[in-house]
DRENDOTOR-576835 format. One line per 8 residues: number of its first residue (from 1); their letters; for each residue y, z, x of C-alpha. Coordinates in nm, 4 decimals. Layout:
<filos>
NUM = A = Y Z X  ...
</filos>
This chain:
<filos>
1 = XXXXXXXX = 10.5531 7.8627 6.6967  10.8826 7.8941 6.8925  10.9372 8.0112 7.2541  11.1952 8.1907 7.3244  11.4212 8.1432 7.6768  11.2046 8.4745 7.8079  10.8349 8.3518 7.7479  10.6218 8.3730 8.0022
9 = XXXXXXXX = 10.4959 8.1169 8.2303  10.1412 8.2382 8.0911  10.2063 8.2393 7.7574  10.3802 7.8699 7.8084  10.0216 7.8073 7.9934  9.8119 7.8935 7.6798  10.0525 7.7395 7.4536  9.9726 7.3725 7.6515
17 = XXXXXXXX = 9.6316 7.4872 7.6475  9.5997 7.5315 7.2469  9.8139 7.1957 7.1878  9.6843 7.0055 7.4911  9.3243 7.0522 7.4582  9.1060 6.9876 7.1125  8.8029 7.2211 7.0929  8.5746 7.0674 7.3391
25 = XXXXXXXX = 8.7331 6.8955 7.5665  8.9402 7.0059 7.9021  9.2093 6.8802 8.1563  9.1444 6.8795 8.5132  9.3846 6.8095 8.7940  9.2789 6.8367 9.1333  9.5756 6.7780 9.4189  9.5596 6.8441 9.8312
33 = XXXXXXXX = 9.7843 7.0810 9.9910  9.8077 7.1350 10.3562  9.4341 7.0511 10.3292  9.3066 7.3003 10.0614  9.2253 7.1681 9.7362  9.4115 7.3278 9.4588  9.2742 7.3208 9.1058  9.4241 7.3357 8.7797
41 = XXXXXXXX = 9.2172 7.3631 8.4469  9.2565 7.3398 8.1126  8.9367 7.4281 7.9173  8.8695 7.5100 7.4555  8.5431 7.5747 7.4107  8.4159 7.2993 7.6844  8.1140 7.2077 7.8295  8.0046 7.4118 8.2105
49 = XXXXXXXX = 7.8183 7.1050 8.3186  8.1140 6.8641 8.2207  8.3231 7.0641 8.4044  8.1535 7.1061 8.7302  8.0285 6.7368 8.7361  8.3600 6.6214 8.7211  8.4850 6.8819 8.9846  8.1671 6.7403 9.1686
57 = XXXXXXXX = 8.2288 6.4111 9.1649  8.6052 6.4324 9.2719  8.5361 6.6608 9.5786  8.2187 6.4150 9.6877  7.9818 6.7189 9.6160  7.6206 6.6951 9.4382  7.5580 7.0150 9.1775  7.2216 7.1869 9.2175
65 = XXXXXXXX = 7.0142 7.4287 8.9866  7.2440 7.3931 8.6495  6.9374 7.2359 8.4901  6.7406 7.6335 8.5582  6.9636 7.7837 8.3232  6.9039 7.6118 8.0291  7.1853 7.5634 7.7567  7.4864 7.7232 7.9122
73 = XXXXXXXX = 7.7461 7.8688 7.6431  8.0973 7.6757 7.6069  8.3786 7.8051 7.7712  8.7293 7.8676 7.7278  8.9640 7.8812 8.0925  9.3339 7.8692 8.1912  9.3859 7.8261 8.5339  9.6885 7.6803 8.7232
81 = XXXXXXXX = 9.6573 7.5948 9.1010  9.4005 7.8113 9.2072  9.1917 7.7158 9.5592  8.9098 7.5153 9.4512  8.6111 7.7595 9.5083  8.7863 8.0231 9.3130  8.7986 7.8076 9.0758  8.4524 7.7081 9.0426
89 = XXXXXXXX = 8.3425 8.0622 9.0706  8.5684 8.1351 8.7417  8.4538 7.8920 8.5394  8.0436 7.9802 8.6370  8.1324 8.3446 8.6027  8.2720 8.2765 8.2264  7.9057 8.1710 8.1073  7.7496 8.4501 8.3543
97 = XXXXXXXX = 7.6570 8.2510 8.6805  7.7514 8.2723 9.0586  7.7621 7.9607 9.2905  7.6987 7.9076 9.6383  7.9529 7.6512 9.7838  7.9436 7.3831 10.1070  8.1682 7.1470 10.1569  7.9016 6.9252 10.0363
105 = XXXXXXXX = 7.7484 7.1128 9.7130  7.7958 7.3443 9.4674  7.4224 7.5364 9.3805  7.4474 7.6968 9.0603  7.2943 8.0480 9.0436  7.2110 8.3390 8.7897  7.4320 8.6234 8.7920  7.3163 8.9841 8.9582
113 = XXXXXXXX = 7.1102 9.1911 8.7422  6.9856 9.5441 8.7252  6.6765 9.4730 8.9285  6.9391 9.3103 9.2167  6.8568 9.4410 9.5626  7.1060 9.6118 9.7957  7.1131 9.2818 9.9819  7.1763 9.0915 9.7107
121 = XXXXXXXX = 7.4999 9.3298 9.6360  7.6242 9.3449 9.9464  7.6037 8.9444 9.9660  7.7814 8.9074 9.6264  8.0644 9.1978 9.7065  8.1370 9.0174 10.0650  8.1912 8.6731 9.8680  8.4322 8.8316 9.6213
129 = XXXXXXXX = 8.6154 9.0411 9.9078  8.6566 8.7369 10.1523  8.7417 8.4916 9.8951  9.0307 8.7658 9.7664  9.1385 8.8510 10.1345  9.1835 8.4744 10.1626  9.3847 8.4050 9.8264  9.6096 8.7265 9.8535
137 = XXXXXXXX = 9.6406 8.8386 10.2265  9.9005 9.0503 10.1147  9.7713 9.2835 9.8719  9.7893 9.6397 9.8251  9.4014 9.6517 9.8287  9.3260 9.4236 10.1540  9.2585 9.7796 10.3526  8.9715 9.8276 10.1308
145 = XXXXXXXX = 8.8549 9.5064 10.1190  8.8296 9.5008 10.4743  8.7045 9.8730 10.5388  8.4375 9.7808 10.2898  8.3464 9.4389 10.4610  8.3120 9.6540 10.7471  8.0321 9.9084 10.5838  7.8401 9.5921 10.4894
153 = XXXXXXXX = 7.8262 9.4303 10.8532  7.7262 9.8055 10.9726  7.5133 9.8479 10.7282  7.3700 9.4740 10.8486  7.3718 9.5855 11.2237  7.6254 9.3491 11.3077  7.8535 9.6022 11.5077  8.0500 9.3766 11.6437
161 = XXXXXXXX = 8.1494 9.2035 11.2851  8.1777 9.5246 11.1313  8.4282 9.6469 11.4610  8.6434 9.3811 11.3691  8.6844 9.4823 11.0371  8.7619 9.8080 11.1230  9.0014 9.7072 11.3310  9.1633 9.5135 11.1252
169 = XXXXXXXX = 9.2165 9.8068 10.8523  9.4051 9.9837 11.1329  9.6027 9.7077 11.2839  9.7170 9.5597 10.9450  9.6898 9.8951 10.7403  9.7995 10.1603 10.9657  9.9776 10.2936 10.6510  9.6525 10.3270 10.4241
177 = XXXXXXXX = 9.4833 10.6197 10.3923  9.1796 10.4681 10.5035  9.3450 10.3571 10.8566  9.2229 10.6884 11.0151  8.8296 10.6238 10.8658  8.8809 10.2969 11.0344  9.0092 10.4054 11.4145  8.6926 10.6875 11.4002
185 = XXXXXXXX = 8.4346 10.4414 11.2571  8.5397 10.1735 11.5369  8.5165 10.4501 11.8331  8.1418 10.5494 11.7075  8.0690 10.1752 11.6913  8.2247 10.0973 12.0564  8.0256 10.4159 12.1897  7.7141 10.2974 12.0010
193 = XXXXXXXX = 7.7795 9.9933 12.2291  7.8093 10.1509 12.5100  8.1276 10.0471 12.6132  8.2882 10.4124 12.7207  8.6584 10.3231 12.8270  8.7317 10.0679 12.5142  8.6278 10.4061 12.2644  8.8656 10.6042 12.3957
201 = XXXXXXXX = 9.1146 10.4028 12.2742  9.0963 10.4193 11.8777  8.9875 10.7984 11.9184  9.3175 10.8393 12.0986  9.5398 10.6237 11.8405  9.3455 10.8874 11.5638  9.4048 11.2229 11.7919  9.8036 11.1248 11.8151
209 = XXXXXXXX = 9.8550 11.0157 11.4893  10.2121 11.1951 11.3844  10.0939 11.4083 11.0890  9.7168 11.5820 11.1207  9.4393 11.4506 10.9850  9.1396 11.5970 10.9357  8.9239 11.3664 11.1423  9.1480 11.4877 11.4562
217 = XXXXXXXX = 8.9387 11.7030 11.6072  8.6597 11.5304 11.5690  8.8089 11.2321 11.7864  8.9539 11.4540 12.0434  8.5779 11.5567 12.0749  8.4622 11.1844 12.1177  8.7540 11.1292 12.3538  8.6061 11.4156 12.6223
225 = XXXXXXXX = 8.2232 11.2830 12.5193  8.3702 10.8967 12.6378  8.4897 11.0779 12.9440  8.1431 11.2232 13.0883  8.0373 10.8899 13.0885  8.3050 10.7122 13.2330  8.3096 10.9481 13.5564  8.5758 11.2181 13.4183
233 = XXXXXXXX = 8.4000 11.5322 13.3424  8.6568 11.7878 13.4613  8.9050 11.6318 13.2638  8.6636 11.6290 12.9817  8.5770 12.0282 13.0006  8.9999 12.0819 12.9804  8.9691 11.8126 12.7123  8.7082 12.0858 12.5246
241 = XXXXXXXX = 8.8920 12.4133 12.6221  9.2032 12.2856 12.4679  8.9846 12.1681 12.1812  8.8767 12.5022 12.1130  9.1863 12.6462 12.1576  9.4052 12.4045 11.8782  9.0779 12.3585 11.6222  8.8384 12.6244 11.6911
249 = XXXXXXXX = 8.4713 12.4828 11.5166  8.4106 12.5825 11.1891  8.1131 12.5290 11.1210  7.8090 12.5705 11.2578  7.7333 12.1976 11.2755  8.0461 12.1265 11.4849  7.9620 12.3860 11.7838  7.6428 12.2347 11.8207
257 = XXXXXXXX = 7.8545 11.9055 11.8679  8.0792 12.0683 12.1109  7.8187 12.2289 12.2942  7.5783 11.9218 12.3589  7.9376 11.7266 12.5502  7.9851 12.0495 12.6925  7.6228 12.0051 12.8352  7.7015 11.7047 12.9500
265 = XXXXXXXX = 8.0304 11.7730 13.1558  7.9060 12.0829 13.2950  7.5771 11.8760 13.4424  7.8601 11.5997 13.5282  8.0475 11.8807 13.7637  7.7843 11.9858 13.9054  7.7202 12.2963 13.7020  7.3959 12.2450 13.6313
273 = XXXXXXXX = 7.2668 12.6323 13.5007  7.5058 12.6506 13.3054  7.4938 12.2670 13.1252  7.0955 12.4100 13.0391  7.2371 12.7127 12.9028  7.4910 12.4892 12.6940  7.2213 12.2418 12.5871  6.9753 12.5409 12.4760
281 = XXXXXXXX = 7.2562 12.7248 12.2588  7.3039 12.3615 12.1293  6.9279 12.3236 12.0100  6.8920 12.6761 11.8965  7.1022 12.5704 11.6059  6.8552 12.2770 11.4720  6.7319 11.9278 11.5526  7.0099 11.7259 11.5516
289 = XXXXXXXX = 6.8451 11.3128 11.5698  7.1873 11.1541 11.7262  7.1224 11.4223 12.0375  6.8379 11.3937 12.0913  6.8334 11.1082 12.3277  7.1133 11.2233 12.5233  6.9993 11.5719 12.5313  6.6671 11.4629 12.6953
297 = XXXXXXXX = 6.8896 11.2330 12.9737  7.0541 11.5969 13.0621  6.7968 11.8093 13.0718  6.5912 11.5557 13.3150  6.9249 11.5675 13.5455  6.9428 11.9028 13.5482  6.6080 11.9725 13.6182  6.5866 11.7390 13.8941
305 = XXXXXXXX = 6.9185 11.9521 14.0525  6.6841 12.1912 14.0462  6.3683 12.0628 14.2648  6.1488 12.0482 13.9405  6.0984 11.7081 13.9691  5.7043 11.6552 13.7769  5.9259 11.8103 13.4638  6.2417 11.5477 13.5280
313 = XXXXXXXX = 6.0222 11.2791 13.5149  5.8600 11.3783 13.2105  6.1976 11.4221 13.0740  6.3188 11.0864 13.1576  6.0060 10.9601 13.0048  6.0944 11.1228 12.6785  6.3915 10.9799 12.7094  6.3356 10.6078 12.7758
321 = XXXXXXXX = 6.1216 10.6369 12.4254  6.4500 10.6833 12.2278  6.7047 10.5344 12.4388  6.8632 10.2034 12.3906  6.6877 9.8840 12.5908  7.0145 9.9065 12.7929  6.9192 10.2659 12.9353  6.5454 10.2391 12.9309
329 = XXXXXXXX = 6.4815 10.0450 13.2555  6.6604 10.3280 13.4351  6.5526 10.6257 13.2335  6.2069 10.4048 13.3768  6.3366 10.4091 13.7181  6.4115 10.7843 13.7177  6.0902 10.8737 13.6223  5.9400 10.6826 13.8725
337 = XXXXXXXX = 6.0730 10.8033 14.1724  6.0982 11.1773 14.0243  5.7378 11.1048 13.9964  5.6708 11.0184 14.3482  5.9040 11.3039 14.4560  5.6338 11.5384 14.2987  5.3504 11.3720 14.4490  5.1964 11.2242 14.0819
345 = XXXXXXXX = 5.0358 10.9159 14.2314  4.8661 10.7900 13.9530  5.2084 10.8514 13.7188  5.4382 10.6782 13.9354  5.1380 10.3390 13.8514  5.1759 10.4255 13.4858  5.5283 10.4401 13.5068  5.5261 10.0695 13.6634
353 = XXXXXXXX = 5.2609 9.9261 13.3993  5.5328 10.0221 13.1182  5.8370 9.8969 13.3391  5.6564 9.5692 13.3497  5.6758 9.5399 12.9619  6.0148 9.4796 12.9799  6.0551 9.3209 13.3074  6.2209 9.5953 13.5347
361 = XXXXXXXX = 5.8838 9.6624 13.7701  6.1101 9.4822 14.0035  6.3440 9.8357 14.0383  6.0622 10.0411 14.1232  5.8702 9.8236 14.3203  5.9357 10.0833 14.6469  5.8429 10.3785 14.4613  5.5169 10.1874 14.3556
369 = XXXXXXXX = 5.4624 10.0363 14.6949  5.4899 10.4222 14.8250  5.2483 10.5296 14.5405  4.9505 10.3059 14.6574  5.0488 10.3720 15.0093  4.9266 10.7472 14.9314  4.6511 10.6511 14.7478  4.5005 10.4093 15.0158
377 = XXXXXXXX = 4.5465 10.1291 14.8156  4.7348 9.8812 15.0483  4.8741 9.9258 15.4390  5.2429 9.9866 15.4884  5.3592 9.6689 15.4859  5.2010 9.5104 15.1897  5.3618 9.3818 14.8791  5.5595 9.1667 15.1050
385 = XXXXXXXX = 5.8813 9.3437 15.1240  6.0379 9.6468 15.3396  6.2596 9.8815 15.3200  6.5747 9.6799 15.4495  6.4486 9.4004 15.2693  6.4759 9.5831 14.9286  6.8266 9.7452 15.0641  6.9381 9.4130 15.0808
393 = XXXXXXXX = 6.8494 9.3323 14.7389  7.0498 9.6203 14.6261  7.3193 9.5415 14.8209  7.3372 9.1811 14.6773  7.3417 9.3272 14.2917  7.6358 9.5406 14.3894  7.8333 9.2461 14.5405  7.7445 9.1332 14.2175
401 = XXXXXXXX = 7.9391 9.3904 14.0194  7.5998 9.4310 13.8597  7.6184 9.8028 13.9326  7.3887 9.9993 13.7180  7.1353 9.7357 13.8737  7.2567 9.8794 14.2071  7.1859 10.2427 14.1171  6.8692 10.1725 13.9740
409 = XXXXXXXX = 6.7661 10.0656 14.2922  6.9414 10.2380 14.5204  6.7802 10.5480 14.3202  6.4426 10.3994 14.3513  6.4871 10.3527 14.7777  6.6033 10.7090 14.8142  6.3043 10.8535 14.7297  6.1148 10.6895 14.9962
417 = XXXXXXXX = 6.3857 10.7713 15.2491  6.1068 10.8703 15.5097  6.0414 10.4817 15.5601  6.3804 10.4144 15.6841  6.5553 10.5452 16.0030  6.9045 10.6830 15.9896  7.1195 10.3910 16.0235  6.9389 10.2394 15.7811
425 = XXXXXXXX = 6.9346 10.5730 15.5344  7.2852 10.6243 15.6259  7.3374 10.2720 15.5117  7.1717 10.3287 15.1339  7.3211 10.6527 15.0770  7.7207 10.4440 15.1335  7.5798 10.1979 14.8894  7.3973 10.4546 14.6476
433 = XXXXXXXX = 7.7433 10.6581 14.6295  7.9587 10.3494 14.6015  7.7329 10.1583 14.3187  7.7248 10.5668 14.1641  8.0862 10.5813 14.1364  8.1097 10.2332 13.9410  7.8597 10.3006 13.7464  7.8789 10.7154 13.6547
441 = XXXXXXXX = 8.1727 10.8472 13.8020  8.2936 10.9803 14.1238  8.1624 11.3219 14.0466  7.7819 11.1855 14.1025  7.8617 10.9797 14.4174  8.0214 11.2816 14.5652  7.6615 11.4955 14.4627  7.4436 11.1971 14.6771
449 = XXXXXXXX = 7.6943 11.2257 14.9610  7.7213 11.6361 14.9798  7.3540 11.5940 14.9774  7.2670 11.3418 15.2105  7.5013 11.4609 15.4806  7.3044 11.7649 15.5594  7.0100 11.5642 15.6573  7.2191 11.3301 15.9162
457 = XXXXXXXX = 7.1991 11.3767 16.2545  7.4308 11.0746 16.4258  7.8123 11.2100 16.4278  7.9144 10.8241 16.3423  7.6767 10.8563 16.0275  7.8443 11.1888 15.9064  8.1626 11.0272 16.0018  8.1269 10.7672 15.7193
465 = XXXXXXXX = 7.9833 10.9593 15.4880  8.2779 11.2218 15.4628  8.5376 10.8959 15.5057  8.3291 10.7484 15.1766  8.4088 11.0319 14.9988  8.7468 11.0784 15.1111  8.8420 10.7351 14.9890  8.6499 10.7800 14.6561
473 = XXXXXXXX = 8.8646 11.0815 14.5813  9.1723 10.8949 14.6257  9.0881 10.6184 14.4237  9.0488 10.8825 14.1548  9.3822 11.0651 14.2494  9.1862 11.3744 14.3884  9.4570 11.4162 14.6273  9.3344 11.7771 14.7528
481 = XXXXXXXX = 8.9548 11.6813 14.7237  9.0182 11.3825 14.9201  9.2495 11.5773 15.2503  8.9247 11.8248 15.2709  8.6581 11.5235 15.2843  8.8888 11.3308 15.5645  8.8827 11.6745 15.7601  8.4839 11.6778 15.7052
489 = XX = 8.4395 11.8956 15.4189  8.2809 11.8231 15.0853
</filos>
């Protein structure tokens, strides 16, 4: 056979490999670059186990379970510097095995079947993708290798792997038409976490993308949800009116979605009547399971806005069944002192009993100290603490920056405000708004203040209370709201 000047460097390949190696036999070259072993293999009709010993015994690995798959068919391979395990992977997929390699072994193992679980999939697809992501970083298909990595970690509940995946498809692939899937699948993972302000910002990269999307008004949604719980629920209900204005929902499915944020920056500006009216048009429509937590939390605020505190409580119960362990101690600590506030003895003990499972008693220890005080079950000064002492405490988790802590028990002390005098109540409520605006927003440290204020007597403690809110409206940029607390108005 003759070659001709434009033969390809394949066809040269299998040319070598026909002359070069006699049925049976193979050539195997093994050389180190940059600290990656790269593999070359010439193979007609050769042995599996003489191949892999030899790779074996070259790389200083030991081969496990070939001797489970009895007599393994011959095989036939051309491969010219390829990365070691790729190799190996080839050469066991030719006779229909997998392998699992260390840098100490190779363990031979029986290809994926029909009766293969899910796991078992997902295990083998990650393998492929991360082994092809490492040998061609620059291929058209690395979006969907990653985006796909990603559903696997998610699918895992390893958020945080599966966010950096995600991320990855829009950093590296802002191009691919999966880069918008990406940006909204990170923001619901980062708001599954919790974390409020870092979700706004790959919901904002989807909302200004230059051409639409379909997925845009969805994330302009999530960007006013992020808001009501990072403190900025005006800007949040402008967020929705202009929503509604440049999308209006089409579906039946995506009001209800509007609605329940709605809910939730009407109860965050103090429009409580109407946030209940918005969160009953929401579940008119149907139970909707990724609301339902949430939609508990606002009902049990508004309802305590509204001196019904025996049903807040039982709200905030409901709630700390289906909220995350992050929000249960104070969905724990609400109901507690709502309890007391109603004058249910015997719940506010319940309540502790359950906060003790998980270790926050210690956050409504005053409401349960009160509790037994009304039940005659210990003198006023028992459980070895007082109010200033736990004031303290709280104080001490705020200098902390451990401010939902704070709130919790600032939140807890304010319910048993008739134990302190007013310089010491005066003190709590500077604390409760302070730790309130770290932790919620200045819109609920301004509610605490306008409410406290009425019930202070001293014109030094009304004094600090109206500068307090005056300087928390300027650290927002409420220029006008902040001019009319300085002049004693809120």
């Amino acid at each position: 056979m003759i070659l001709s000047a434009g033969t390809s460097v394949i066809a040269s390949l299998l040319l070598a490999l026909l002359t070069a190696a006699a049925p049976g036999g193979y050539e195997l070259r093994l050389r180190d670059a940059d600290g990656e072993v790269l593999c070359s293999l010439q193979a007609k009709s050769a042995s599996v186990e003489a191949i892999l010993n030899d790779i074996a015994e070259r790389t200083s690995r030991s081969v496990t379970g070939l001797e489970g798959h009895g007599v393994l068919e011959s095989v036939s391979v051309l491969l010219e510097e390829r990365p070691l395990n790729q190799a190996i992977t080839t050469v066991l997929g030719c006779a229909g095995l997998r392998a699992r390699i260390t840098s100490d072994s190779i363990e031979v193992l029986s290809d994926l079947g029909q009766r293969a679980t899910a796991d078992e999939l997902d295990d083998q697809t990650e393998v492929s993708y991360l082994r092809a992501l490492k040998s061609y970083p620059d291929d058209a298909g690395r979006a969907r290798a990653e985006f796909t990595l990603a559903e696997i970690q998610e699918r895992r509940g390893n958020d945080a792997a599966a966010l950096a995946h995600y991320e990855s498809v829009a950093r590296d692939s802002a191009d691919d038409a999966l880069a918008p899937d990406a940006l909204l699948a990170a923001g619901t993972i980062l708001e599954r976490m919790g974390d409020w302000h870092e979700a706004t910002r790959p919901f904002s990269a989807l909302a200004n993308m230059p051409d639409f999307h379909p997925h845009q008004p969805k994330a302009r949604l999530e960007i006013a949800r992020c808001m009501t719980y990072t403190g900025d629920a005006r800007q949040a209900l402008f967020m929705l009116e202009a929503l509604e204005q440049a999308f209006p929902a089409k579906s039946s499915k995506e009001r209800q979605a509007r609605l329940y944020v709605r809910a939730r920056a009407l109860n965050g500006t103090d429009q409580h009547g109407a946030a209940l009216r918005a969160l009953e048009s929401a579940e008119a429509m149907g139970a909707d399971p990724q609301e339902n937590a949430p939609a508990l939390e606002l009902r049990a605020e508004a309802l305590e806005h509204f001196g019904r505190p025996a049903e807040a409580a039982r709200a905030w119960l409901s709630f700390s069944e289906h909220a995350r362990s992050s929000d249960r101690d104070r969905a724990l600590v609400n109901a507690a002192r709502l309890s007391l506030d109603a004058h249910d003895w015997i719940a506010v003990l319940m309540i502790e009993k359950l906060a003790r499972c998980s270790g926050a008693e210690g956050d409504i220890a005053a409401s349960a100290r009160a509790a037994r005080q009304s039940l005659g079950l210990e003198a006023s000064d028992a459980g070895g603490s007082s109010p200033e002492t736990d004031l303290l405490r709280a104080e001490e988790l705020f200098n902390e920056r451990l401010f939902r802590q704070a709130t919790q028990a600032c939140e807890a002390l304010y319910r048993t405000r008739e134990l302190f005098d007013e310089s010491l109540f005066t003190r709590l409520v500077l604390l409760y708004a302070r730790a309130l605006d770290a932790d919620r927003g200045v819109d609920s440290a301004i509610g605490v203040l306008r409410a406290a204020v009425r019930s202070l007597n001293e014109v030094e403690s009304r004094k600090a209370v109206y500068v307090l809110a005056g300087e928390l409206y300027e650290s927002h940029e409420l220029f006008d709201e902040a001019i009319a607390a300085y002049g004693g108005t809120l």
